[in-house]
C-alpha atoms as one frame of an Amber mdcrd trajectory, in Angstrom:
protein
   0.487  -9.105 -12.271   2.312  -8.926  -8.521   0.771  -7.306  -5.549   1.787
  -3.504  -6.170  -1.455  -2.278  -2.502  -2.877  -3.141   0.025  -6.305  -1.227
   0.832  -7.499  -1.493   4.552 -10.428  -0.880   5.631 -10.487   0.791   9.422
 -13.159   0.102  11.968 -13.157  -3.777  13.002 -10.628  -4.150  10.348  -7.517
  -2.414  11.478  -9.064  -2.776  15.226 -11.732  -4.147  17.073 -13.145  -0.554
  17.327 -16.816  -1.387  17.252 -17.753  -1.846  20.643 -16.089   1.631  21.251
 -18.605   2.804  18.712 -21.575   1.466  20.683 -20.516   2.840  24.169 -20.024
   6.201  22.187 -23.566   6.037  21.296 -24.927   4.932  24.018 -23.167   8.086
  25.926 -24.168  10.530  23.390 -28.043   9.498  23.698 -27.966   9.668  27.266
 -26.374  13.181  27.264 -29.304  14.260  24.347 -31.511  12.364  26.865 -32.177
  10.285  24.202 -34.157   6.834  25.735 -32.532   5.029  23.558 -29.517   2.243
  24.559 -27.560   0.155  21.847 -27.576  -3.761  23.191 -24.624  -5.369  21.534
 -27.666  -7.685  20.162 -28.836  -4.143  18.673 -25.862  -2.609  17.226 -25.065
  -5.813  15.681 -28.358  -5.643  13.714 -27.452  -1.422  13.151 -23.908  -2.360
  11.603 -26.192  -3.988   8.455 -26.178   0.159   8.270 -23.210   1.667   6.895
 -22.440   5.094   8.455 -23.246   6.369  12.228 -25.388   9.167  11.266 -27.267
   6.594   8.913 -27.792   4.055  12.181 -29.185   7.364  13.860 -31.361   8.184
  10.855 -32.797   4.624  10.285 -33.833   4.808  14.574 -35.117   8.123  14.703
 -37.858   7.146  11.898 -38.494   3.656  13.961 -39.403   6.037  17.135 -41.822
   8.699  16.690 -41.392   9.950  19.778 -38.724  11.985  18.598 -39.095  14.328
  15.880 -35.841  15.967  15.173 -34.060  17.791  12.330 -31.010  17.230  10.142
 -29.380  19.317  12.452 -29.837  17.388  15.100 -28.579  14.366  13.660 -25.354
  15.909  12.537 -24.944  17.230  16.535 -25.768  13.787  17.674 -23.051  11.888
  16.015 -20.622  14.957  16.880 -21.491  14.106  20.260 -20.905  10.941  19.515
 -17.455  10.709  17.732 -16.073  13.017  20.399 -16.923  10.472  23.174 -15.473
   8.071  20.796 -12.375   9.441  20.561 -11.828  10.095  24.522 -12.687   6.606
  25.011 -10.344   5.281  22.254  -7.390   7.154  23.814  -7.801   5.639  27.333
  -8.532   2.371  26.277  -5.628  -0.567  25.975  -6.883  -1.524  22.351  -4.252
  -2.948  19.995  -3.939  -3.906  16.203  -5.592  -6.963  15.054  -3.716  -9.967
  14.853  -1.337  -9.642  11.870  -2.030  -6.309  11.067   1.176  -4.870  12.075
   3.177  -7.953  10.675   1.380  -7.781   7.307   2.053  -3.593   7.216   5.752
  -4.110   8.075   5.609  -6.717   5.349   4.476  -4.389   2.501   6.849  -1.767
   3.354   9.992  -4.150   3.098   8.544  -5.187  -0.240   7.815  -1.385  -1.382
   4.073  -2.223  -1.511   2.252   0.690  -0.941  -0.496   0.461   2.099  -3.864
   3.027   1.692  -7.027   3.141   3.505 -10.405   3.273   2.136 -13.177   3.709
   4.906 -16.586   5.832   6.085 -14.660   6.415   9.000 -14.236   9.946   9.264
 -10.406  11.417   9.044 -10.268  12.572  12.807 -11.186   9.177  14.315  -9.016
   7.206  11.925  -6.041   9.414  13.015  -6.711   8.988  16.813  -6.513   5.052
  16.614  -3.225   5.407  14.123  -1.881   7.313  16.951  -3.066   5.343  19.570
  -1.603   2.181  18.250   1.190   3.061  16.149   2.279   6.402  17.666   2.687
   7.675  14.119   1.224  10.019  11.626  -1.287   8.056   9.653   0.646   9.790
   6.447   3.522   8.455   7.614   2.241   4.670   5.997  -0.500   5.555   4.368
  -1.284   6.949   1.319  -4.160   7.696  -0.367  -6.295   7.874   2.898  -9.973
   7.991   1.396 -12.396   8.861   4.594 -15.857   9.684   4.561 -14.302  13.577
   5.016 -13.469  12.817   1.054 -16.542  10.326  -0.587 -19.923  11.059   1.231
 -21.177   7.556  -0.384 -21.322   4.704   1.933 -20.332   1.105   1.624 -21.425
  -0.822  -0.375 -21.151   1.641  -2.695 -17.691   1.321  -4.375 -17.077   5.137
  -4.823 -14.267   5.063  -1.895 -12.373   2.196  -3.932 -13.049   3.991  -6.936
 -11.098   6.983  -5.224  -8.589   5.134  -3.780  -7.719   3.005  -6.862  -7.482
   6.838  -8.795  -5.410   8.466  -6.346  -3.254   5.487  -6.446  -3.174   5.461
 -10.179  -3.284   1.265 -10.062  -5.969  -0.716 -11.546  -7.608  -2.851  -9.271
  -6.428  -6.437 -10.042  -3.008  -5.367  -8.858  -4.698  -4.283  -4.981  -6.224
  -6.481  -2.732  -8.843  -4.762   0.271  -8.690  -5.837   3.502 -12.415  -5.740
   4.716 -14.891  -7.007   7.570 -17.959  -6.578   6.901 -20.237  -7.611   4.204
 -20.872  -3.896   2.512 -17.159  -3.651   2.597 -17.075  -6.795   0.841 -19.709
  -5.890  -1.240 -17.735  -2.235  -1.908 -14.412  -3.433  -3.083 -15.874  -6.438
  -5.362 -18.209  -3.891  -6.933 -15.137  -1.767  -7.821 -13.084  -4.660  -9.049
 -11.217  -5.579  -6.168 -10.333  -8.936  -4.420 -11.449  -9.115  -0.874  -9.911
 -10.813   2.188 -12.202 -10.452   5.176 -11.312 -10.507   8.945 -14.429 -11.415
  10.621 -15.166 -10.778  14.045 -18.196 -10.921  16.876 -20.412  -8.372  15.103
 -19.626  -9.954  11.367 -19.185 -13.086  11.459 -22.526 -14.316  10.373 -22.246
 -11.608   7.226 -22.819 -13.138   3.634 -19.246 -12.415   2.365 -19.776 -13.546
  -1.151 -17.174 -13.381  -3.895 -14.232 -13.011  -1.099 -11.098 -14.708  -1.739
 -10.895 -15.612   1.824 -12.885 -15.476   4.902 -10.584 -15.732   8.223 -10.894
 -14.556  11.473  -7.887 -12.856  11.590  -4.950 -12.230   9.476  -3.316 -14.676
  11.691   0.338 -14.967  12.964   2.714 -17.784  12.459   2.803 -19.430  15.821
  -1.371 -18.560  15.788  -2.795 -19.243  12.718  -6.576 -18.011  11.480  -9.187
 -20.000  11.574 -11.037 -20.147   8.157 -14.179 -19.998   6.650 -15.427 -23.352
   6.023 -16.433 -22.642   2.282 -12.457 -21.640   1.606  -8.945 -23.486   1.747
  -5.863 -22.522   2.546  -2.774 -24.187   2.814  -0.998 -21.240   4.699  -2.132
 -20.162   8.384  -1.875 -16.702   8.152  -1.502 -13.413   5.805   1.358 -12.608
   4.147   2.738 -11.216   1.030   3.554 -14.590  -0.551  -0.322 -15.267  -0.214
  -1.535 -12.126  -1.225   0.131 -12.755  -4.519  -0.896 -16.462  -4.846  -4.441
 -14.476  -5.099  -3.260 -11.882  -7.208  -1.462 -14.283 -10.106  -3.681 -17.171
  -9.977  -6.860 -17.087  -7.966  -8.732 -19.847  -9.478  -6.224 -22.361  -8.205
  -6.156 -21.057  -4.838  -9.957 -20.862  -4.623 -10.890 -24.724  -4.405 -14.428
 -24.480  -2.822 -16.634 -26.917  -1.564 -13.068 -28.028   0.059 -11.783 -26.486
   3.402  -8.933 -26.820   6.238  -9.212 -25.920   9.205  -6.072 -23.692  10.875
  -5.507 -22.654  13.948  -8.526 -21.894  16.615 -11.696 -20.051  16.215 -12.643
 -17.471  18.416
């Protein structure tokens, strides 16, 4: 069995797009005059909480100050993915490192590329534009947004989507992840995982990953790795994608690890 997709995952994945998320917040409370502000210490503990209006849900019944509706929470988090969106188009953010290299990659190869996320269609679309200046059909396809499967991570319903709209089974795909319920996700629905840690994830239980890296790496900056994984390669490509897809067990040798290039 050869690599036939690659499934990304969006926010923190694609792009470090999280800290956007918490300034959103924080400027949608304080324009509900909401006393509420999201510490990066906070939101950190909040992204254990898949979903925005979930992270809203899971404060509002830790303050009863505030006794709101449904309703409210659905205006909120409008609120809040508008401000997200004006902030992500006049910000300088950029892929992650090996992102574009890895995308370019597949297409050469006619792998296909899809996206399986809770991020909702019209915020996904704004960073493709933003930093690819494309269409996000243009690459992608299925795109599987929370628009499409109300279930959040970990629940594997979005990979169970993806994988049917793709008609593949799911030991020819490999997701491309960051956070432990996206982990969690794409191994429930049969998947192999590489995850791209960052600041908010990096102390996440990412068990039954094929890798753990900081970033997909490039070749003259490698990834640093995981210190329960080895790798002989420095970075993400194809050819290493398929070592995982063909014969996993041999390129898992735990308990054993290199390290490659420098931790951030």
């Amino acid at each position: 069995m050869k690599l036939k997709c690659i499934i990304f995952d969006v926010d923190g994945t694609i792009a470090d797009t999280e800290d956007l998320h918490r300034q959103a917040f924080n400027k949608a409370f304080s324009a509900y005059n909401i006393d509420w502000h999201w510490s990066e210490e906070r939101y950190h503990e909040l992204l254990f909480i898949s979903g925005g209006k979930e992270r809203i849900r899971k404060c509002l019944s830790e303050d009863k100050t505030i006794s709101k509706d449904n309703n409210f929470v659905e205006e909120l988090h409008k609120c809040k993915s508008e401000y997200y969106r004006s902030l992500l188009v006049s910000s300088d953010i950029k892929l992650r490192p090996g992102i574009q290299r890895l995308i370019n990659q597949a297409k050469e190869n006619n792998i296909k590329l899809a996206i399986a996320t809770n991020s909702s269609i019209k915020n996904f679309t704004t960073l493709i534009r933003k930093t690819l200046d494309i269409e996000p059909e243009e690459l992608f396809n299925p795109i599987v947004t929370s628009n499409i499967v109300m279930d959040k991570k970990p629940s594997p319903e979005v990979y169970y989507r993806t994988l049917a709209d793709l008609k593949l089974s799911a030991d020819s795909c490999i997701a491309i992840e960051d956070t432990a319920n996206g982990n969690a996700s794409a191994i429930k629905a049969g998947l192999r995982t590489i995850i791209t840690t960052h600041a908010y994830t990096k102390d996440n239980d990412f068990s039954g990953a094929s890798l753990v890296v900081n970033s997909l790496g490039e070749p003259k900056k490698g990834f640093c790795i995981d210190e329960n994984f080895y790798c002989e390669k420095s970075y993400v490509d194809i050819d290493l994608l398929n070592t995982i897809i063909i014969n996993e067990n041999d390129f898992l040798l735990q308990k054993e690890y290199q390290r490659v290039g420098e931790c951030v």
